[in-house]
C-alpha positions as CSV (number, residue, x, y, z in Angstrom):
1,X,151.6,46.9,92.1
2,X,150.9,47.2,88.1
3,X,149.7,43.6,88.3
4,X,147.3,45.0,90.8
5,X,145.7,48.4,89.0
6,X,146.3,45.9,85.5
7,X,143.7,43.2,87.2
8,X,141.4,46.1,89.0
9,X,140.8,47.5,85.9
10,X,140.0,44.3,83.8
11,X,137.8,43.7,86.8
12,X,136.2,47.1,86.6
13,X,135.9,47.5,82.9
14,X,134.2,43.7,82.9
15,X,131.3,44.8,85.6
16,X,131.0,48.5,83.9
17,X,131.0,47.9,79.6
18,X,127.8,45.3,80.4
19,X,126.0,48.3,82.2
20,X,127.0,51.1,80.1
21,X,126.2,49.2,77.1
22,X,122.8,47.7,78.2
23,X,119.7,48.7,76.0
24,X,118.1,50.5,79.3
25,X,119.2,52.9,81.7
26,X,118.5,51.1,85.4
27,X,121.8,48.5,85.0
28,X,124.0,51.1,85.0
29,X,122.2,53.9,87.5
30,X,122.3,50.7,89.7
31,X,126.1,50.1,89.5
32,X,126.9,54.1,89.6
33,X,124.8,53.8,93.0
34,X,126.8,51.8,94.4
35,X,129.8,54.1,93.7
36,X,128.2,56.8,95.0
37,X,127.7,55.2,98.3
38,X,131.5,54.5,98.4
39,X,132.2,58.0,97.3
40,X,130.3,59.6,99.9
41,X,131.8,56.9,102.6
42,X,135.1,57.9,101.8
43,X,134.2,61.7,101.4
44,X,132.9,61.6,105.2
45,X,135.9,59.9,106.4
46,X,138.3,62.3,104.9
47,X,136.3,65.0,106.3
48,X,136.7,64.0,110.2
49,X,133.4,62.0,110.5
50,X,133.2,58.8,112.6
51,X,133.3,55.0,111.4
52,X,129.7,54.7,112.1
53,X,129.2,58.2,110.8
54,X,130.7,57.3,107.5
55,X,128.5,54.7,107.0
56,X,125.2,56.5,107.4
57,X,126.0,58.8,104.8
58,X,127.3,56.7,102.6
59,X,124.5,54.2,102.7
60,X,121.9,57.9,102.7
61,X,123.4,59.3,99.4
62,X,123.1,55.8,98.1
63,X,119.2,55.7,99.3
64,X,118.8,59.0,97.9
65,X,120.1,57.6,94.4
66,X,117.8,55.0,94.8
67,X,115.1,56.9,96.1
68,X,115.5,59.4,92.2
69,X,115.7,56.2,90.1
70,X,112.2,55.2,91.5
71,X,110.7,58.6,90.9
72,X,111.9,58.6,87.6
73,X,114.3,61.4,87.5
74,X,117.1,59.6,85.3
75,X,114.7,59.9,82.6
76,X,114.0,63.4,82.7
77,X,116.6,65.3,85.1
78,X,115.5,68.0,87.0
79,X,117.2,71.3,85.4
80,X,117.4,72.4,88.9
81,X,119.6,70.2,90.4
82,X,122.4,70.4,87.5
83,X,122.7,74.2,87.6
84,X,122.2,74.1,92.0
85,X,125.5,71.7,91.2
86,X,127.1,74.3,88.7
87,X,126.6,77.3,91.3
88,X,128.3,75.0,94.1
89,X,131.2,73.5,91.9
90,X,132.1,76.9,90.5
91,X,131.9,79.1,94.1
92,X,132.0,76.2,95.9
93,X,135.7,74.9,93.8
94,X,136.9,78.6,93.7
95,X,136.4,78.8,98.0
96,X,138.4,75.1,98.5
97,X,141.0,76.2,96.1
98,X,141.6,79.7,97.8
99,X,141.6,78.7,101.6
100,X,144.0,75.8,100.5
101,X,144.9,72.2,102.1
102,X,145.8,73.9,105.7
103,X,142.3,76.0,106.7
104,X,139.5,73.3,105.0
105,X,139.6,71.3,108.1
106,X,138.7,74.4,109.8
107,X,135.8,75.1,108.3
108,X,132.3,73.8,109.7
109,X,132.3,69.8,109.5
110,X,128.3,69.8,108.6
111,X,129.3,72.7,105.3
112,X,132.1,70.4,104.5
113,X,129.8,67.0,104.5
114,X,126.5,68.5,102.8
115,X,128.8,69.8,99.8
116,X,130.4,66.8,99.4
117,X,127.4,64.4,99.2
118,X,125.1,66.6,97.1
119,X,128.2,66.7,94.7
120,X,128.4,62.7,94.9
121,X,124.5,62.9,94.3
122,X,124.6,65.1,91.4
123,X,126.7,63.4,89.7
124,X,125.3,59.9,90.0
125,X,122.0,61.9,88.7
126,X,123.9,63.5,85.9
127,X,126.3,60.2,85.4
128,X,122.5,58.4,85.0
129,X,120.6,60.7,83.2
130,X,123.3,61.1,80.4
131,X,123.0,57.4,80.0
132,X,119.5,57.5,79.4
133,X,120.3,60.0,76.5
134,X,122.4,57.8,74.8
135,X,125.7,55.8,74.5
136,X,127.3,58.0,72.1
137,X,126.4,61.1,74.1
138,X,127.5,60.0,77.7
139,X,130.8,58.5,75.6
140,X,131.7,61.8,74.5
141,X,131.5,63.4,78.4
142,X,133.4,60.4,79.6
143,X,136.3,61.0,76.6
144,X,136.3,64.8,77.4
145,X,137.4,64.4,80.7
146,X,140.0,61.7,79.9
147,X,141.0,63.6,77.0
148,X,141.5,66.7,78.9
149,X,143.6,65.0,81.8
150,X,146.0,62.8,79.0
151,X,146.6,65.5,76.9
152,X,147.0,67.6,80.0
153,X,149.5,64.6,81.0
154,X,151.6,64.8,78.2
155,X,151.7,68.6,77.6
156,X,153.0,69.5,81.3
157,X,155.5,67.3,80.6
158,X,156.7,68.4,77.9
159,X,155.8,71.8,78.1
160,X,155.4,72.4,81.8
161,X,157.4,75.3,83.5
162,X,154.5,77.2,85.5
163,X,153.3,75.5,88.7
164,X,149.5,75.4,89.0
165,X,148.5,74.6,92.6
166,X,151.9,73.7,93.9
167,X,150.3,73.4,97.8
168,X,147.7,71.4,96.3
169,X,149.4,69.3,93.8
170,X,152.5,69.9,93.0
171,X,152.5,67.9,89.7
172,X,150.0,70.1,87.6
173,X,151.1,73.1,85.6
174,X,149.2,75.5,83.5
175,X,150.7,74.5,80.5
176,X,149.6,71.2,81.2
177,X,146.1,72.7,81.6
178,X,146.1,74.3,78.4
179,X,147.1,71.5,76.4
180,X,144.1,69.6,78.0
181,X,142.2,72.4,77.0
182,X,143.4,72.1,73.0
183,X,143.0,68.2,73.2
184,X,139.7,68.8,74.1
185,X,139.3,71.0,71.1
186,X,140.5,68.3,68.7
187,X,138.8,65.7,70.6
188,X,135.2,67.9,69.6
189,X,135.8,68.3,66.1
190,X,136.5,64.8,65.5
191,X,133.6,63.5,67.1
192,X,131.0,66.0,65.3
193,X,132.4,64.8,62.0
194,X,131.8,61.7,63.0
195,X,128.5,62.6,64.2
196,X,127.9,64.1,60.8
197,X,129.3,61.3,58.9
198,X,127.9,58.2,60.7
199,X,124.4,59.9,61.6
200,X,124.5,58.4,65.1
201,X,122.4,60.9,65.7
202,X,119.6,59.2,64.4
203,X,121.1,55.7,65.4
204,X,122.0,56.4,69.1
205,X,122.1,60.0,70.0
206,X,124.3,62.9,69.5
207,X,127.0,63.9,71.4
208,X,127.5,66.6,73.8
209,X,129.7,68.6,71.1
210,X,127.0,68.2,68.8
211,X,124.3,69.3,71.4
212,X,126.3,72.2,72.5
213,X,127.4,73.4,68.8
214,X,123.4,73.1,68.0
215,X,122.7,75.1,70.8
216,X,125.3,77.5,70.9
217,X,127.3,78.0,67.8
218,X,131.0,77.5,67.3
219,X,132.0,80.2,69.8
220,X,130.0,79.2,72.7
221,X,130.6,75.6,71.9
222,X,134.6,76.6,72.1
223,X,134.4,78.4,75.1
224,X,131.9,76.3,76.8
225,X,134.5,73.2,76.5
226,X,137.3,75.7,77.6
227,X,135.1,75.5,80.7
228,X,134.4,72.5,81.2
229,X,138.1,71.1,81.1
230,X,138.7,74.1,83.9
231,X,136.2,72.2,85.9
232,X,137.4,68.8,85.1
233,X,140.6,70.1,86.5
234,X,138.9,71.7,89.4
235,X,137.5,68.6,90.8
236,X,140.4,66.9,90.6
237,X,142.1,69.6,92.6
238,X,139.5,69.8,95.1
239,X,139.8,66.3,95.6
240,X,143.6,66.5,95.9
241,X,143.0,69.1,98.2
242,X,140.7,67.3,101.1
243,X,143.1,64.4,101.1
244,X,146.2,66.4,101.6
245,X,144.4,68.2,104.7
246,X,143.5,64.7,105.9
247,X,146.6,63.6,105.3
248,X,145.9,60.6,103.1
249,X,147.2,59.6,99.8
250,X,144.1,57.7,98.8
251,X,140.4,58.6,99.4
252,X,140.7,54.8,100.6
253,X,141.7,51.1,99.4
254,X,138.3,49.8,98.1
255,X,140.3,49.4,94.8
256,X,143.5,48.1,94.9
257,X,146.3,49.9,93.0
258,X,144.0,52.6,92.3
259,X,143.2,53.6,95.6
260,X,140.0,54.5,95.9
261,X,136.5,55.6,94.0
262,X,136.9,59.1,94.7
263,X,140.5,58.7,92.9
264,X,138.9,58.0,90.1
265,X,136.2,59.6,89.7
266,X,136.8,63.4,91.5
267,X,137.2,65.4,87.6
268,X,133.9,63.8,86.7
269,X,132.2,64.7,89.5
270,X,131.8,68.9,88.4
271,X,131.9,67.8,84.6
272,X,128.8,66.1,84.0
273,X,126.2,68.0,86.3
274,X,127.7,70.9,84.6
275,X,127.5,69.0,81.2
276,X,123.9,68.4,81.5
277,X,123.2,72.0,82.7
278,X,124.8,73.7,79.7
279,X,122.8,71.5,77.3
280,X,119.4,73.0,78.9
281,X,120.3,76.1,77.5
């Protein structure tokens, strides 16, 4: 089994640094499209559509990604659509989370379906747009999140008493969520020193701390990445949630010993449509 995730991930990491790190932005919208296409297959099949069903979507969310890159909208994002994907993460998160594993399946399959791709789709637009800003600033998203959920790792074991979601997943405590939270912290004001003392502002770009601290000061750049490791947290919870009322352990098997895309992607999903709203302000 670790030889499995151990040679996924060389295999994943050897098709995603060329794109990431590619001097234009198409390479890696392409490769994120086709993620999204599997993310939105395996959303519809957790969510009680057909085979066939399944399919449609997936392949339409991944026409739809396609359909943006044409127009041009990796370039220049539409405001719109990141804070349309705000409102739904943050009502949308805080409804999932309170009606719990046992009553999502009875809400409306159509609701359930349209959320679920225009999150898939927002985030592929977000995920591309913040590559067209720059490496150093789409880095920075991608170590928030993974700061927030190791540091969350560690601290809920060592600190963790207080169950978070124990219906949902049973693993996650709050004192593991605010230790994610403080990593984050540190995780900031490392990287806008190093903004400061490398310039890679003027090299590459700047990074979402330094965008948000330029915007919005120390305080709203504190609380604003309080936030934003909530939502991190959030999507992974949500996503936690539709496979326990499915009754799956994976979103699927595309990638063996990880499961599948969904399973590692859900706490990006919120973060970087939300990400990309905040630095609009």
């Amino acid at each position: 089994m670790l030889k499995q995730r151990i040679a996924t991930a060389l295999v994943l990491l050897a098709v995603l640094l060329p794109a990431l790190f590619a001097s234009t932005a198409w390479p890696f919208a392409l490769l994120m499209l086709l993620m999204a296409g599997a993310a939105a297959w395996e959303w519809a099949r957790l969510n009680s559509a057909s085979s066939v069903a399944a399919v449609i979507m997936g392949a339409a969310v991944a026409a739809a990604c396609g359909l943006a890159l044409w127009a041009g909208w990796v370039r220049v994002g539409p405001s719109l659509a990141w804070w349309l994907a705000f409102g739904v993460w943050v009502l949308g998160g805080a409804l999932a989370l309170k009606v719990g594993p046992g009553a999502w399946h009875t809400l409306p399959r159509v609701a359930r379906w349209v959320l679920g791709l225009a999150a898939v789709w927002t985030a592929w637009l977000a995920l591309s747009s913040a590559k067209a800003t720059g490496i150093n600033f789409i880095l920075s998203i991608f170590c928030l999140v993974w700061m927030a959920d190791i540091a969350a790792y560690f601290g809920g074991r060592a600190f963790g008493r207080r169950k978070l979601a124990l219906a949902i997943s049973p693993g996650k405590s709050w004192e593991g969520v605010w230790s994610g939270m403080v990593g984050v912290q540190v995780l900031a004001f490392a990287w806008i020193q190093a903004d400061r003392y490398w310039q890679l502002g003027t090299a590459d770009s700047l990074s979402l701390f330094s965008v948000l601290l330029n915007r919005l000061g120390v305080a709203g750049l504190v609380l604003t990445l309080v936030f934003l490791s909530a939502m991190s947290v959030v999507g992974d919870l949500v996503e936690s949630l539709v496979k326990r009322s499915a009754g799956a352990k994976d979103s699927s098997g595309l990638l063996p010993g990880h499961g599948g895309v969904l399973d590692r992607v859900d706490a990006l999903l919120p973060v970087f449509p939300i990400a990309m709203a905040l630095c609009t302000l």
